[in-house]
Each structure stands twice: as structure tokens, then as C-alpha cells.
C-alpha positions as CSV (number, residue, x, y, z in Angstrom):
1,X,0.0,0.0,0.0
2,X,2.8,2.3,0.7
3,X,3.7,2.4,-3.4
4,X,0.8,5.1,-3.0
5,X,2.8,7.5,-0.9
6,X,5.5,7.3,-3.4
7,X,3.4,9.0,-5.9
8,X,2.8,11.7,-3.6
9,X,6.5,12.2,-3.5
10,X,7.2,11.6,-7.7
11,X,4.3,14.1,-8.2
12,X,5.7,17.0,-5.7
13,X,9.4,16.6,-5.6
14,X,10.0,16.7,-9.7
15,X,7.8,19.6,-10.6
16,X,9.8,21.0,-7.4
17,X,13.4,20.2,-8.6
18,X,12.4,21.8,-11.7
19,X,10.7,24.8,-11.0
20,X,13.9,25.3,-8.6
21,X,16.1,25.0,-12.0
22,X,13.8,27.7,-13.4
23,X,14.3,30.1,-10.3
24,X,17.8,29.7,-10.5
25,X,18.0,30.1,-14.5
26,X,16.1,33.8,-13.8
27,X,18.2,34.1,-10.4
28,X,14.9,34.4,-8.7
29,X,14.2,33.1,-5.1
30,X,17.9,34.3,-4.1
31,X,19.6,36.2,-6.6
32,X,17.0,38.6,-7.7
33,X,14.8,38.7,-5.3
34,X,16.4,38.4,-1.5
35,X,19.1,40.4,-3.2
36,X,17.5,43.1,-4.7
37,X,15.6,43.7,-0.9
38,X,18.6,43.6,1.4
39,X,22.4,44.5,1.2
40,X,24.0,42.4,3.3
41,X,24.8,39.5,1.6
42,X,24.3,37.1,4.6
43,X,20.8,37.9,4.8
44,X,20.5,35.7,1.1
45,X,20.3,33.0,1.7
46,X,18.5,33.5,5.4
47,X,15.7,35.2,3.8
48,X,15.5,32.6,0.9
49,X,15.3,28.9,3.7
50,X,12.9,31.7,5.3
51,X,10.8,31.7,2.3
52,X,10.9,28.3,0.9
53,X,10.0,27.2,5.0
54,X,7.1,28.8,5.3
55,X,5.7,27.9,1.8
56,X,6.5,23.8,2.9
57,X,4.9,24.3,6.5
58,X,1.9,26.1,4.6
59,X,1.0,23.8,1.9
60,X,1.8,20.9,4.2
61,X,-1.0,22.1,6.0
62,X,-3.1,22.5,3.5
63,X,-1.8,18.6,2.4
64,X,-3.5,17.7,6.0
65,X,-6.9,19.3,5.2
66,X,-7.3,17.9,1.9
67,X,-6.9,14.4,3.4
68,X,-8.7,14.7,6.4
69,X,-11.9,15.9,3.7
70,X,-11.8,13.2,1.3
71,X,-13.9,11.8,3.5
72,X,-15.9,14.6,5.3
73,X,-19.1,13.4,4.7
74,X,-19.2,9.8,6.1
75,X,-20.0,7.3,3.7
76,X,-18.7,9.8,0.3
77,X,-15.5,10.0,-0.6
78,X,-14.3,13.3,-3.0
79,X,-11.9,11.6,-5.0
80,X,-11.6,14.8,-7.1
81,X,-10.4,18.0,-6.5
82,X,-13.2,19.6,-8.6
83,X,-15.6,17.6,-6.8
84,X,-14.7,18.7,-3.5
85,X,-15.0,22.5,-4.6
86,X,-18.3,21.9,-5.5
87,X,-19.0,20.1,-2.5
88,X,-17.9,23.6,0.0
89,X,-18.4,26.4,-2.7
90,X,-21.5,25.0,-4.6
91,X,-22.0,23.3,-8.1
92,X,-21.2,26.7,-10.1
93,X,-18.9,28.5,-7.9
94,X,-16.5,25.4,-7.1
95,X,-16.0,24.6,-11.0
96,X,-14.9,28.3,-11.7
97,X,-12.7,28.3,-9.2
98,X,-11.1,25.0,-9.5
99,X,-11.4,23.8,-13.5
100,X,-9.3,26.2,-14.8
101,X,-6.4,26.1,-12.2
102,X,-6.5,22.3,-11.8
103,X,-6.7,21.6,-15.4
104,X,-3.6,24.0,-16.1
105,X,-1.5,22.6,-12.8
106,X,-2.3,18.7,-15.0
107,X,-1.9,19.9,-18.6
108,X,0.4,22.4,-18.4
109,X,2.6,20.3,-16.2
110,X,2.9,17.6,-19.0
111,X,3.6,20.1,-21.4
112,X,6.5,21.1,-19.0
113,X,7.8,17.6,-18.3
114,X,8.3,16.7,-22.0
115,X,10.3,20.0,-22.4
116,X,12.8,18.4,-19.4
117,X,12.7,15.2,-20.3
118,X,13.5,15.9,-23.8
119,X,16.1,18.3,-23.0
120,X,17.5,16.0,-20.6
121,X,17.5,13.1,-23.7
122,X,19.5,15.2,-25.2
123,X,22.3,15.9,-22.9
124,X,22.8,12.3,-22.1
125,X,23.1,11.7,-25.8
126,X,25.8,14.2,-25.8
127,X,27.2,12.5,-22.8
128,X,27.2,9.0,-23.8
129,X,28.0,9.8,-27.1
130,X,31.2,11.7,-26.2
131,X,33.5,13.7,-28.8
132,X,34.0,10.7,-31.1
133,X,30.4,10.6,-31.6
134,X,30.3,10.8,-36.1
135,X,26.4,10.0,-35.8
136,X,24.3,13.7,-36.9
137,X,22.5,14.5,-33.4
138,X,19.2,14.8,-33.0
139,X,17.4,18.5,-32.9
140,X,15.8,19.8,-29.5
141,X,12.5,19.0,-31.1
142,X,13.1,15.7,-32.3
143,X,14.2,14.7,-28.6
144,X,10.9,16.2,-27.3
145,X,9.1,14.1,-30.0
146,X,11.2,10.7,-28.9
147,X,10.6,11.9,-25.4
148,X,6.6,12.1,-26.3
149,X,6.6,8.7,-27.9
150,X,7.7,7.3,-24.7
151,X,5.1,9.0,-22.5
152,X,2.6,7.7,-24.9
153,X,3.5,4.1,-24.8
154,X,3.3,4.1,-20.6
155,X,0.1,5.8,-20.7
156,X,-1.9,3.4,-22.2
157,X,-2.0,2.0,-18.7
158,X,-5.4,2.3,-17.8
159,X,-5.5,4.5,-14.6
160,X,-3.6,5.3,-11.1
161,X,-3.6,1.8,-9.5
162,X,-1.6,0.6,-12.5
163,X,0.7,3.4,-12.9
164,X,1.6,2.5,-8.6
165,X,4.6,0.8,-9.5
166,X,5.8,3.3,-12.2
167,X,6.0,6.2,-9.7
168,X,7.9,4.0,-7.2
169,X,10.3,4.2,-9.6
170,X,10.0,7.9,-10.4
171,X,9.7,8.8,-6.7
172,X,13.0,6.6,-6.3
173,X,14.8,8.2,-9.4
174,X,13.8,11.6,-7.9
175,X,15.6,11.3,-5.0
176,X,18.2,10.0,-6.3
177,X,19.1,12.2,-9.3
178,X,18.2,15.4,-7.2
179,X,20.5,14.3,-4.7
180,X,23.4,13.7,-7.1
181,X,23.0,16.9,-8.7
182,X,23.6,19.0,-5.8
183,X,26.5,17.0,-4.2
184,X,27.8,17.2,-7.7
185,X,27.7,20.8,-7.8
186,X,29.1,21.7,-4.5
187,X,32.1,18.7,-4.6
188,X,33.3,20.9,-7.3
189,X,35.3,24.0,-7.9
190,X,33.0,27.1,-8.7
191,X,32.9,28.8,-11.6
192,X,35.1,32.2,-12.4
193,X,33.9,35.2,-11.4
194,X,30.7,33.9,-9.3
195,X,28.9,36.5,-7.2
196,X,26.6,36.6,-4.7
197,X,26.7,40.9,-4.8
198,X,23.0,42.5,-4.4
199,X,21.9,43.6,-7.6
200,X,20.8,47.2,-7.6
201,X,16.8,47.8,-9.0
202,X,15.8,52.0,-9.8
203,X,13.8,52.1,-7.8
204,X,11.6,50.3,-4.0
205,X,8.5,49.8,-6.4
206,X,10.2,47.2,-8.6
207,X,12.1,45.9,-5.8
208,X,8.6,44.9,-3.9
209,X,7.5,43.5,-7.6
210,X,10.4,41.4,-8.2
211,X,10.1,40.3,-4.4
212,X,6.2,39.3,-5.5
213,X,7.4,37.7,-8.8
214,X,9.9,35.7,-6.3
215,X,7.0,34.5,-4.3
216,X,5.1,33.6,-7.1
217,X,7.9,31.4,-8.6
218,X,8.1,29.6,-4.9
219,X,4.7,29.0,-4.8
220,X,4.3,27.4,-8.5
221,X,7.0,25.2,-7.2
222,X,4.9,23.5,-4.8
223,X,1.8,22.6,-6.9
224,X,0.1,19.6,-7.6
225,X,-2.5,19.6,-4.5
226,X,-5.2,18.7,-7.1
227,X,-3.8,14.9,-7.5
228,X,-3.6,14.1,-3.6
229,X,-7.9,13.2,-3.8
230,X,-6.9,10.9,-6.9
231,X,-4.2,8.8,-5.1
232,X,-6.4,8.6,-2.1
233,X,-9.0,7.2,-3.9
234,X,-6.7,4.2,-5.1
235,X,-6.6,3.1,-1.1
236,X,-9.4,1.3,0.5
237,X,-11.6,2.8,3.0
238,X,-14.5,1.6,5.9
239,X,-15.5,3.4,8.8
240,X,-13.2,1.4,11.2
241,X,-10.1,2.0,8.9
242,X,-10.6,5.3,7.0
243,X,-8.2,5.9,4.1
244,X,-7.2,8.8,5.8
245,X,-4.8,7.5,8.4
246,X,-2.6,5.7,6.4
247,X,-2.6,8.1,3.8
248,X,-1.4,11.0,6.1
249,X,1.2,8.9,7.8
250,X,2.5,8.3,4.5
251,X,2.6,11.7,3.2
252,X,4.6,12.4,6.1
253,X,7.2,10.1,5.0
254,X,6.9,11.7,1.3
255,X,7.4,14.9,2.7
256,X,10.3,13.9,4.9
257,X,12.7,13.1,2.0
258,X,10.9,16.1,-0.2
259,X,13.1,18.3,2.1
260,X,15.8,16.3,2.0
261,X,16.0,16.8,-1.8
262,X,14.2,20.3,-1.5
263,X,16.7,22.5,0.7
264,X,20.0,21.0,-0.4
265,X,18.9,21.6,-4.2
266,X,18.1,25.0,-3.6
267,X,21.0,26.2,-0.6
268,X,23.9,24.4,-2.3
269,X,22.5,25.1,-6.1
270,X,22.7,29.1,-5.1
271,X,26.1,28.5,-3.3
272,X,27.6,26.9,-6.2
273,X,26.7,29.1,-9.1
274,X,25.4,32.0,-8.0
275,X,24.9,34.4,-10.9
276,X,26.5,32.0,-13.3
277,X,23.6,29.8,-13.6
278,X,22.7,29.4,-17.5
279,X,19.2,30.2,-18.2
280,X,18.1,26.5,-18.8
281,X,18.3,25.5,-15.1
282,X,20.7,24.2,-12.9
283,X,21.3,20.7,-14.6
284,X,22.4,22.3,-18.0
285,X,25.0,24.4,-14.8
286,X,26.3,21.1,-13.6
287,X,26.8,20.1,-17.7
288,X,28.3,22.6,-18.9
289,X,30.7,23.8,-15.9
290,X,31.5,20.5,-14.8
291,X,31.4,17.8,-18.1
292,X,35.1,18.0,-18.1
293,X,35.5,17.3,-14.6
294,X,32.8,14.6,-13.6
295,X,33.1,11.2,-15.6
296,X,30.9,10.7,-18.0
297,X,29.3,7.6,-16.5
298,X,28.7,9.1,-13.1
299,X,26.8,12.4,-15.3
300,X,24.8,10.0,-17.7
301,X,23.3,8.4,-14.8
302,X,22.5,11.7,-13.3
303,X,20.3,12.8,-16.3
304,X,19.1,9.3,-17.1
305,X,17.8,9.1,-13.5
306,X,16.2,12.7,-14.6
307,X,14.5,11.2,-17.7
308,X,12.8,8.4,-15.7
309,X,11.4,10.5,-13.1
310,X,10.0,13.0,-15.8
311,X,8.4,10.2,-17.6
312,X,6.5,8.8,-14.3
313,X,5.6,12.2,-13.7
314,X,3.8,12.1,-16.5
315,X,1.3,9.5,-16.1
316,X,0.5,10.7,-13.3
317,X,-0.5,14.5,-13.6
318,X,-2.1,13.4,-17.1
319,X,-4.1,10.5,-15.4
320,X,-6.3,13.1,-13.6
321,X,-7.3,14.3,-17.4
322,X,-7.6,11.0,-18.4
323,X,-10.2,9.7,-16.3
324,X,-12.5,13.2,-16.9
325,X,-12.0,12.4,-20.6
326,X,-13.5,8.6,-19.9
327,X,-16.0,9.5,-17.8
328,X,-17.1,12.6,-20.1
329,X,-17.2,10.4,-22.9
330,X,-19.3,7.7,-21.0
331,X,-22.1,10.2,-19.2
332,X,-22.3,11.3,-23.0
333,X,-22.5,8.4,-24.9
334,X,-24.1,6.2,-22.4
335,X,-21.6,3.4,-23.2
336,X,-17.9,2.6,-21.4
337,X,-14.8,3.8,-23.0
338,X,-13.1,1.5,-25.5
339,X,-9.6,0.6,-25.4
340,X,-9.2,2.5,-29.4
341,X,-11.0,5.5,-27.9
342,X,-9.0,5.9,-25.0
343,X,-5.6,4.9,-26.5
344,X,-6.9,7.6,-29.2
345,X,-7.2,10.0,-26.6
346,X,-4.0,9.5,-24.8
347,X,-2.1,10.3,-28.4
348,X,-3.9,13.0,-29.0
349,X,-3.2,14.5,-25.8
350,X,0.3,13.8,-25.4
351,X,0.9,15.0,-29.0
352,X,-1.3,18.5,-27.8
353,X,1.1,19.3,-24.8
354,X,4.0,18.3,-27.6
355,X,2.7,21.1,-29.7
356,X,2.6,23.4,-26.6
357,X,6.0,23.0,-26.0
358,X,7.3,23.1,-29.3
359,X,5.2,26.3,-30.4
360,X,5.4,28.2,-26.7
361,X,9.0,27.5,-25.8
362,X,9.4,31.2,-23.3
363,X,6.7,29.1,-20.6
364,X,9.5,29.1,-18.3
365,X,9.7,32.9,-18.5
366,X,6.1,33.0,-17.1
367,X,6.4,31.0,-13.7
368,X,6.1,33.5,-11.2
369,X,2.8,34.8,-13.3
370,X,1.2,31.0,-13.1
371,X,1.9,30.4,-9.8
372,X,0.3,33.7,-8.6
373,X,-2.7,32.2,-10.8
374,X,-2.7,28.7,-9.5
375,X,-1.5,29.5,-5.8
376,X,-5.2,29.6,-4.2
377,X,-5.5,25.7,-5.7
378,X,-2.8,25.0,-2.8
379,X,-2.6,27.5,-0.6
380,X,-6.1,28.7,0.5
381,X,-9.1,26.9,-0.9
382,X,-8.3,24.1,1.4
383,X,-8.5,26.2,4.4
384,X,-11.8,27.8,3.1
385,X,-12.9,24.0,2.2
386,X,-12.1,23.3,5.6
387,X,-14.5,25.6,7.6
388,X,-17.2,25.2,4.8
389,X,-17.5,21.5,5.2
390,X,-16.1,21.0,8.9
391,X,-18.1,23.8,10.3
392,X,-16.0,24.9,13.4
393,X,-17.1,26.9,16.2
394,X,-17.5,30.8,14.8
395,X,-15.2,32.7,16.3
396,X,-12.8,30.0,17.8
397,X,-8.9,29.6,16.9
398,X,-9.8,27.8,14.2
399,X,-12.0,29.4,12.4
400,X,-10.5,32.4,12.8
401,X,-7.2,31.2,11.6
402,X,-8.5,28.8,8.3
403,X,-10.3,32.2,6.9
404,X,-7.2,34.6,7.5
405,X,-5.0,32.0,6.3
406,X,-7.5,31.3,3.2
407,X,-8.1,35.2,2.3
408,X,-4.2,35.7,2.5
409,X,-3.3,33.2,0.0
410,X,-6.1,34.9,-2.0
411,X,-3.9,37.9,-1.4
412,X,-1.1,36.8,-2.0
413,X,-2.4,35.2,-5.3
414,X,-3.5,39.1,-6.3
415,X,-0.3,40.6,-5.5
416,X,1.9,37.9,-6.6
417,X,-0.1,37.8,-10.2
418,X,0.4,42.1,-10.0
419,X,4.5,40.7,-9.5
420,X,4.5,38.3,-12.6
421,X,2.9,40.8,-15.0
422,X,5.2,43.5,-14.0
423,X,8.2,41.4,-13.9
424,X,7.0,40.6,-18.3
425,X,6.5,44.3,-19.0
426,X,9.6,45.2,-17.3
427,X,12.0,42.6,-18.3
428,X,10.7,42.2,-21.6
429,X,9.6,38.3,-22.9
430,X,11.0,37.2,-25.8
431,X,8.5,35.3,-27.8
432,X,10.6,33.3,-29.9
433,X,7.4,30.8,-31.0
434,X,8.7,27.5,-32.1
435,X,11.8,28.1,-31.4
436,X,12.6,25.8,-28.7
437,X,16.6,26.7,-27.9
């Protein structure tokens, strides 16, 4: 039963190592945001853990509530996100607040994922094929489409209790590859010219803007709240052993090695290239500083470990599309879902978030703006979920606290939005359309 817990981890810690490579690649969480706040140099990196803290203590939290209300009602289980909206903001309300965010955090995801694992493809090519390589190399977009191809073939399997073992695999190839990638980067010698120096902004307007865009950034990071209903649903449930309990004790043991892999990436990924990190992430850093100095085998491993996670990670934000396709199609047509039409499906989507990627290659560029968007998804519908459906005394600690924390999530949703937008007009986004570097 515990293979479920492992999905929680493969489904928060990739999107997390990513989004982390994609901060770095802007110089956001540290390097342009702490930095253009504060002077003193010491207070980087204190300010930073600060941050990335409170946004794990707050969505854990959030992680609770969601599990405790799969169950709410005795006798009904939510096993969707959606479905639980509706059930504490009403039919109407709960769908425009959730379909939109939820259906971005799954397909937009996948788009990402293929844009990493294909990227990733390609640098263990180069890798493994060394300098004596005569073969022509594959182009970017050709490793996306190979990478696609192989997302397609594992989701024909038909829904979350047969992907379980997959993501034990991912969740294990997680930990692993995010762990070699920061001991890699601080075992070696850092790049010329690093610096950590605050960089100076015109003026305290666009300093609190890129601060906001920071925070936006940080909380896109820890998405994927939607899926935790889903994997609870996979686990049995009665009134004298609620799913609950097991599944909370195991997302405490996901969670455990989350900031194992979490902190590390992000403290010892700053430390070791500071300003120097290449606008593709941290794992084209550790590539191109350090491919002459780490053997080949001990790098190929680190990005094939990369490409495995990716494609678990996959299946399982996609799944949650999946099964609203079936069950769309069945409520329709009155009839179940073939094995043509859903196979059909499953191309058709994978080959959509291919197209994404190819045609829309500056997505990275607009993190900080989608996680504003998505944020309340995480951060505080569940805690307005939670007084809606539990009903606590009005008035006491807890329902005071549940509303403030739920209306300043929504608050910090508006502002960190305000951040992203202003951090596109300001910097300028470069809409190179399928031109994927």
C-alpha cells in the first residue's frame, strides 16, 4: 500500500526540482529577489530557507486538510479536486474556481515535463555519445518528439492503481538524481567570477515586484494539490479504517525526503553558481561547468535518472485528465470507454502538450505569473474548504485562523499575479514561437 505515498512524493518533488532549476535560471528566489531587498549579503540566503519554509509548512498544512476531507461526509468519498470545490463552494462556484487552475496545474505540467525530459534526452546523448560521436544529433524537437513517444506508450496504462509501481520508480529516481546533482555541484570547484553581490533595482517599487514575482515562482514550485484526492482514492476505506490514516502517515514520510531533496537543491544550487547559472536550469549548470570534470558515466546516470522521473511524472499528472475524458465520454454516450478510444485519446493529448512545448518555448519565462494564478489551488481553498465542510465553532482559533489564512493566500495570489505581470513588461519576454533553444 505504501507504493501510493511514493506517488505523492514523484508528483511534488520533480515539478519541485524543476521549478527550482527555473528560479535559479532567472536568479529568482535568491539572486533577484532576496538580493534586490537587502544588502548584506548574509541575509540571502537566510531570507531565501525563510521563504521556501514557510511555503512547505503552509501547503503541508493545506496537504492535512485535503486528506482529512476526502472523506468529510461519512459514507462519500471526494476523489476529485473539482468535486470537493463543488461540495464547499457549490456546483457553479466550485467549477470556476477550480477547473481552470487544476486543469492547467495537470496539462500544463505535462507540457513542461516533456520539455525536461526531452532536454534532458538530449544531454545524455551528448554524454554517452562523447567527442568521437560521427552520428548527426538529434534537434531539440526531435528529442521532445522521442521523449513524447515514450510518455505515450506508458500511458496506455489504464488508470492510477496501475501506474503505482511506475511512480515508485520515479519517486525513487527523484531522490536520487536530485540528490546527485547538488552533491555534484558543491564537490566541485566554482565557476570564475561567481557573485553573490545584491543587484541594484531603480527604484523600491520594482524591488517589492520582483520580491512578488519571487513568491510567485516559490509557490508554482509546490503545486500539484489537485492529484492528492486521486491517489487517495486508489486506497481502500471503511468506517473502522478510514483511508485517511494511512494516507497522512504516508505523506509524512513523502514529505520527509521532499526536504531532504528540497533544501539541499536550492542552498547548495545558489552557493555553487550563483549568478552564473545558464538560463536553462541548474542541470544544463552542472553540464556545462563541470562535463570536463565529472566522468561521464557518473553524469549519464545523473540525467538518465532525470528522464525516468520526468516520464513517471507524466502518467501521473495526465491520469487526472484522463479519467475526466473517460468519464465525459461515458455520461455522453451512455456506453464505457473502449480501449481504441482511449488509447486515441491518450495520443492525441500527449501530442497537444508536444505542440505546446514546441510552439510556446518562453513558458519558463512566465512561472512566477502562473503560480500567482494557481497558488489559491494549494494555498487557500483548502483552508476555506475546511470551515465550509467541517463547520468549526465561529469565532474560535480555528476558524479564525482557516479564513485569515485562506483570504491571505487569495492575497497573496492578487499581488503575486500584480509581480509576474510587471516582472513581463519590465523585463521584456522574448516570444521566440517554435523556437525551442
Amino acid at each position: 500500500m505504501y507504493v501510493y505515498y511514493f506517488s505523492r512524493l514523484n508528483v511534488i518533488l520533480v515539478p519541485v526540482v524543476w521549478t527550482i532549476s527555473l528560479v535559479y535560471s532567472k536568479g529568482f528566489i535568491f539572486h533577484l529577489w532576496i538580493q534586490k531587498c537587502f544588502t548584506v549579503a548574509i541575509l540571502v540566503q537566510s531570507w531565501g530557507i525563510i521563504s521556501l519554509t514557510i511555503a512547505y509548512i503552509w501547503q503541508l498544512y493545506t496537504l492535512w486538510i485535503l486528506v482529512q476531507l476526502h472523506e468529510a461526509i461519512p459514507g462519500k468519498r471526494y476523489n476529485r479536486y473539482v468535486e470537493l470545490a463543488e461540495a464547499a463552494f457549490g456546483n457553479r462556484l466550485g467549477a470556476w474556481l477550480s477547473i481552470f487552475p487544476t486543469a492547467y496545474l495537470s496539462a500544463g505540467t505535462a507540457t513542461a515535463l516533456i520539455l525536461v525530459g526531452g532536454e534532458t534526452m538530449k544531454l545524455f546523448f551528448e554524454i554517452v555519445c562523447g567527442p568521437l560521436c560521427t552520428s548527426n544529433p538529434l534537434t531539440t524537437v526531435e528529442w521532445y518528439l522521442v521523449f513524447t513517444f515514450l510518455c505515450i506508450v506508458l500511458s496506455q496504462l489504464p488508470n492510477l492503481n496501475s501506474i503505482a509501481g511506475l511512480s515508485l520508480v520515479g519517486a525513487i529516481t527523484a531522490i536520487f538524481y536530485s540528490t546527485m546533482v547538488w552533491l555534484l555541484s558543491v564537490s566541485q570547484q566554482r565557476p570564475p567570477n561567481i557573485s553573490y553581490d545584491p543587484i541594484a533595482l531603480p527604484s523600491f517599487t520594482s524591488s517589492v515586484f520582483s520580491a512578488f514575482n519571487a513568491l510567485g515562482i516559490i509557490a508554482f514550485a509546490f503545486r500539484g494539490h489537485n492529484l492528492v484526492l486521486e491517489i487517495q482514492s486508489t486506497m481502500p476505506s471503511t468506517f473502522k479504517h478510514p483511508a485517511h490514516v494511512p494516507m497522512w502517515k504516508g505523506a509524512k514520510v513523502a514529505y520527509f525526503f521532499i526536504a531532504m531533496c528540497l533544501f539541499p537543491v536550492a542552498i547548495g544550487g545558489f552557493w555553487a553558481y550563483g549568478n552564473q547559472m545558464p538560463p536553462s536550469g541548474i542541470l544544463n549548470a552542472l553540464f556545462g561547468f563541470h562535463q570536463h570534470d565529472i566522468s561521464r558515466g557518473l553524469l549519464a546516470t545523473t540525467f538518465l535518472l532525470v528522464v525516468f522521473s520526468c516520464l513517471s511524472s507524466f502518467q501521473i499528472y495526465s491520469m487526472p485528465v484522463f479519467d475526466n475524458f473517460e468519464a465525459s465520454y461515458t455520461h455522453r454516450t451512455n456506453r464505457p470507454c473502449s480501449v481504441w478510444v482511449r488509447s486515441g485519446f491518450r495520443v492525441v493529448y500527449a501530442f497537444i502538450n508536444f505542440f505546446i512545448g514546441v510552439a510556446l518555448p518562453f513558458l519558463s519565462s512566465l512561472a512566477g505569473l502562473l503560480g500567482g494564478l494557481t497558488l489559491p489551488v494549494t494555498f487557500a481553498y483548502p483552508c476555506f474548504m475546511w470551515v465550509l465542510l467541517k463547520k468549526p465553532a465561529k469565532y474560535s482559533f480555528n476558524w479564525y485562523f482557516n479564513w485569515s489564512l485562506g483570504w491571505l493566500g487569495v492575497a497573496f495570489s492578487v499581488a503575486f499575479t500584480v509581480g509576474g505581470i510587471w516582472s513581463i513588461v519590465d523585463n521584456g519576454l522574448k516570444l521566440k514561437f517554435f523556437k525551442p533553444s
